[in-house]
C-alpha positions in Angstrom: 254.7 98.2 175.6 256.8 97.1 172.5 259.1 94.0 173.5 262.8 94.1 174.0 263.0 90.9 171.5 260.7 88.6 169.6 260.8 85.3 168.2 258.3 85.1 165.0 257.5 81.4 163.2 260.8 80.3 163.6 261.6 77.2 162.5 264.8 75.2 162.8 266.3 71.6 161.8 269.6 69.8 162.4 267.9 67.0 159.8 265.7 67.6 157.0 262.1 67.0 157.8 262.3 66.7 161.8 262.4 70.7 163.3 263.9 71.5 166.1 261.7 74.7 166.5 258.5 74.4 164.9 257.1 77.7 164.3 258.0 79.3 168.0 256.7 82.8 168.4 257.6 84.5 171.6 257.2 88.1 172.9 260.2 89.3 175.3 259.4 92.0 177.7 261.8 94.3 179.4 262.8 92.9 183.2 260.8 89.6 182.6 261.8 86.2 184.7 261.4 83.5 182.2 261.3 80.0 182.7 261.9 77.9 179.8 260.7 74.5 180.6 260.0 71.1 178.5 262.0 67.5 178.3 265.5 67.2 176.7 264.8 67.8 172.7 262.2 69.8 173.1 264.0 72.8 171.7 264.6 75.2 174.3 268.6 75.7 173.8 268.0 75.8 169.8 265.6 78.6 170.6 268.5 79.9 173.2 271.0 79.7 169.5 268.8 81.4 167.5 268.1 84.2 169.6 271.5 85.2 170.2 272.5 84.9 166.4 274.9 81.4 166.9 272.4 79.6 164.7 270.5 81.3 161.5 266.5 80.4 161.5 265.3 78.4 158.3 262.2 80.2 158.8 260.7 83.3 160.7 262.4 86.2 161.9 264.0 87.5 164.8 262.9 91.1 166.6 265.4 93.3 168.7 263.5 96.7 169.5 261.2 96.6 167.0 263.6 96.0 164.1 263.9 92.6 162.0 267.6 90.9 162.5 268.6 89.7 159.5 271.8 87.6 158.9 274.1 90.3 158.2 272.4 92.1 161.5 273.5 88.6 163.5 276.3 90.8 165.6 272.8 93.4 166.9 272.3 90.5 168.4 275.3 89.5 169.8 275.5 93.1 171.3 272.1 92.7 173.0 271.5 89.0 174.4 274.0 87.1 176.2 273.5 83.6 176.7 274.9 81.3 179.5 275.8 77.5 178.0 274.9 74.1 180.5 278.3 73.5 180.1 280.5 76.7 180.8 283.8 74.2 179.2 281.7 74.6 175.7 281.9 78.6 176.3 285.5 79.3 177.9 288.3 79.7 175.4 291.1 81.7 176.8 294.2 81.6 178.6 293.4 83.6 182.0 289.8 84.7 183.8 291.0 88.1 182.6 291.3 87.4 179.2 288.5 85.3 179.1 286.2 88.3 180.3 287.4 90.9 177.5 287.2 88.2 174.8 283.7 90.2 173.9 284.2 93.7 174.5 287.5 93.5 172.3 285.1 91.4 169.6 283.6 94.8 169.9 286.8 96.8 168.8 286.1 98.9 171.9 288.8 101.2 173.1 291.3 99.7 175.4 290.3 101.6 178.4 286.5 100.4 178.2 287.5 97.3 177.9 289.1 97.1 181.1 286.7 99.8 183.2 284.3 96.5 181.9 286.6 93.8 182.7 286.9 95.3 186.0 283.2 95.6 186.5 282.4 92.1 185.6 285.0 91.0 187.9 283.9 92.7 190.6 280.6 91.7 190.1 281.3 88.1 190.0 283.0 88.2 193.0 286.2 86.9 190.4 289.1 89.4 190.6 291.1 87.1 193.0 291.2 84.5 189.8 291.9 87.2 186.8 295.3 85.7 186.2 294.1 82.0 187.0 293.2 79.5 184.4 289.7 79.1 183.5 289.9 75.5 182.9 291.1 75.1 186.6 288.2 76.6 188.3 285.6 74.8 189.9 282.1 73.8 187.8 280.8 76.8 190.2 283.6 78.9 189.3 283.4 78.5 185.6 279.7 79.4 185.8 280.1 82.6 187.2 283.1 83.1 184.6 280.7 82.7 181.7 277.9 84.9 183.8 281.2 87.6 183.8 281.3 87.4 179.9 277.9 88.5 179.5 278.2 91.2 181.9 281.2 92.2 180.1 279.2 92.8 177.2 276.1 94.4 179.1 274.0 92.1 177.4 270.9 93.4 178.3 268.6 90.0 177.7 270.4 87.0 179.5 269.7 83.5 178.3 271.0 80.7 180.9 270.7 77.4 179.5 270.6 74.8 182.7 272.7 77.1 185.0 272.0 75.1 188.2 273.4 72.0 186.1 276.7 70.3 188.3 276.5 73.4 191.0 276.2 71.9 194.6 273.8 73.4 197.3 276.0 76.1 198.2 277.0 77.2 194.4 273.2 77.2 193.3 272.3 79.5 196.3 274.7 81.7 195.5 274.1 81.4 191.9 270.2 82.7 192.8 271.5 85.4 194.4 273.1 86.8 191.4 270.1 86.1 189.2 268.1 88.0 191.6 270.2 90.8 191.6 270.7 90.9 187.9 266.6 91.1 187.9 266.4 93.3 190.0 268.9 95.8 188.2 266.4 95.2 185.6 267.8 92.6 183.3 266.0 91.0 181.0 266.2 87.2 182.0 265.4 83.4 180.4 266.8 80.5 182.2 265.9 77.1 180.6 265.4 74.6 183.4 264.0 70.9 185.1 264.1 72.5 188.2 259.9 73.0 188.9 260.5 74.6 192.1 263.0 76.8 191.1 260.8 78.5 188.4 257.6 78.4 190.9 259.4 80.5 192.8 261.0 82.4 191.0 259.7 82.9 187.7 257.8 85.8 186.8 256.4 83.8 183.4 257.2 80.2 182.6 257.0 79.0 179.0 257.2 75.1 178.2 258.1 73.8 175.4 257.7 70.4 174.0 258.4 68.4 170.3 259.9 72.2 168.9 256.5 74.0 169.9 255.1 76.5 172.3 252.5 74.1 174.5 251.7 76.5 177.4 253.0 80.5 177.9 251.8 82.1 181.4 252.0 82.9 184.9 254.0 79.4 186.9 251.1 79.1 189.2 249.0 78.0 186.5 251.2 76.8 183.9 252.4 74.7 186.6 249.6 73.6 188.0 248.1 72.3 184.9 248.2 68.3 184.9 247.9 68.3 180.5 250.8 70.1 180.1 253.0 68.8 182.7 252.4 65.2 181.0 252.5 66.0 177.7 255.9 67.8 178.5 257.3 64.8 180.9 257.4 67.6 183.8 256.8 66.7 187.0 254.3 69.2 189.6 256.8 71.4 191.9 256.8 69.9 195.1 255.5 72.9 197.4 251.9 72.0 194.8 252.0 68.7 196.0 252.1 69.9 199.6 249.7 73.0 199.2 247.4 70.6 197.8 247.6 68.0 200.8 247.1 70.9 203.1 244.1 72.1 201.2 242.6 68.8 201.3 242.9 68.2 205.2 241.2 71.8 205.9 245.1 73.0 206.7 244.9 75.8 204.0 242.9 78.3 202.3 240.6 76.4 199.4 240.8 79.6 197.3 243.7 80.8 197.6 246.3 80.3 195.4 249.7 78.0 195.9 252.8 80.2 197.9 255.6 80.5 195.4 258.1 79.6 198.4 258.2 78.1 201.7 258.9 81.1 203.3 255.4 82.6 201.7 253.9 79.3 203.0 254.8 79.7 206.7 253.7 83.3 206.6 250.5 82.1 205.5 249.8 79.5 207.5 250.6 81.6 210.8 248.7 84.4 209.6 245.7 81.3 209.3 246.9 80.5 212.9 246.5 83.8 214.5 
């Protein structure tokens, strides 16, 4: 299976002689669950830049279906992978939700009509049509989120990049946040969220990647990324905490020895009372 898009060598640096991306390769596969994980500098939202064409590579190259993206190909990009900043005030520019939606597709010199069939669907989507005519900058930090989720859609970005989307949502916005990525996924989007949040990409992650000091340091299933005690310290992550308790349970006799950690609490239970009976 060829990947949807690739990341070859790249290398980037804000300051001569300290990179930001050290030679990163990384193979995107249609439909994947990504978790990009690592500690603040470690590079994942330069990678995030790169692959959607805001920042030019000082080395390597960039793959979208098979074909190199040069810098006057930057806007394949753009037309392809959609990306999702921590902070959605960074991303939001216009006047009204409305406007704010068809920014893209108009970038796009698409006709009028689509414009709006896509508007409409992003809207509807986002669960955003009562706020069309409101002002972005008055939304809630929830609101705005699924505002800059309603851009991408707009564009039918087909490889989503969400840099630190659970950042400043409350328990009720994040759940309803991971319904929507769940949904997207399961449309078949192609999907990379860069998070700290260990038991988010435990359980949901189909493939977590962590990054540390502008490198690659481990790429593979989150059960054993995760469960790896080097990596987590040399990327200053912490163990997700369902590990900690499938590993106390193991220890006492309360588990399966050989069997490997649930991804969820609800997998847990379901295990343990299938141990019961």
């Amino acid at each position: 299976m060829q990947p949807v898009l690739q990341a070859k060598g790249l290398r980037f640096c804000y300051e001569a002689d300290k990179p930001a991306l050290d030679g990163v390769s990384l193979d995107i596969f249609a439909g994947e669950r990504i978790a990009v994980l690592g500690p603040n500098g470690a590079g994942k939202s330069t990678l995030f830049l790169c692959l959607t064409g805001v920042l030019a590579p000082d080395g390597g190259e960039i793959v979208l279906h098979g074909q190199t993206v040069g810098r006057k190909g930057r806007k394949r990009l753009c037309e392809h992978v959609g990306v999702v900043f921590q902070n959605a005030d960074d991303q939001i520019i216009a006047s009204t939700v409305a406007a704010e939606v068809s920014f893209g597709p108009m970038n796009l010199r698409l006709p009028r009509d689509e414009v709006a069939r896509r508007v409409d669907n992003a809207l509807d989507y986002m669960d955003l049509q009562a706020f069309r005519a409101r002002p972005p900058h008055d939304l809630s930090g929830g609101e705005k989120k699924r505002v800059t989720i309603a851009d991408m859609l707009a564009m039918q970005s087909e490889v989503l990049l969400l840099d630190e989307p659970f950042a400043s949502l409350d328990p009720a916005g994040s759940e309803r946040l991971e319904a929507v990525l769940a949904r997207l996924s399961d449309e078949g989007r192609t999907l990379l969220i860069a998070t700290h949040d260990m038991d988010f990409a435990l359980r949901w992650a189909t493939r977590a990647v962590v990054f540390a000091g502008g490198s690659v340091l481990a790429d593979g299933a989150p059960q054993a990324v995760l469960a790896d005690d080097t990596v987590l310290r040399r990327a200053q992550l912490r163990r997700p905490l369902l590990m900690e308790v499938w590993d106390t349970l193991r220890e006492r006799g309360l588990a399966p020895a050989d069997a490997p950690c649930p991804v969820s609490a609800g997998a847990l239970a379901r295990l343990l009372d299938g141990r019961a009976d």
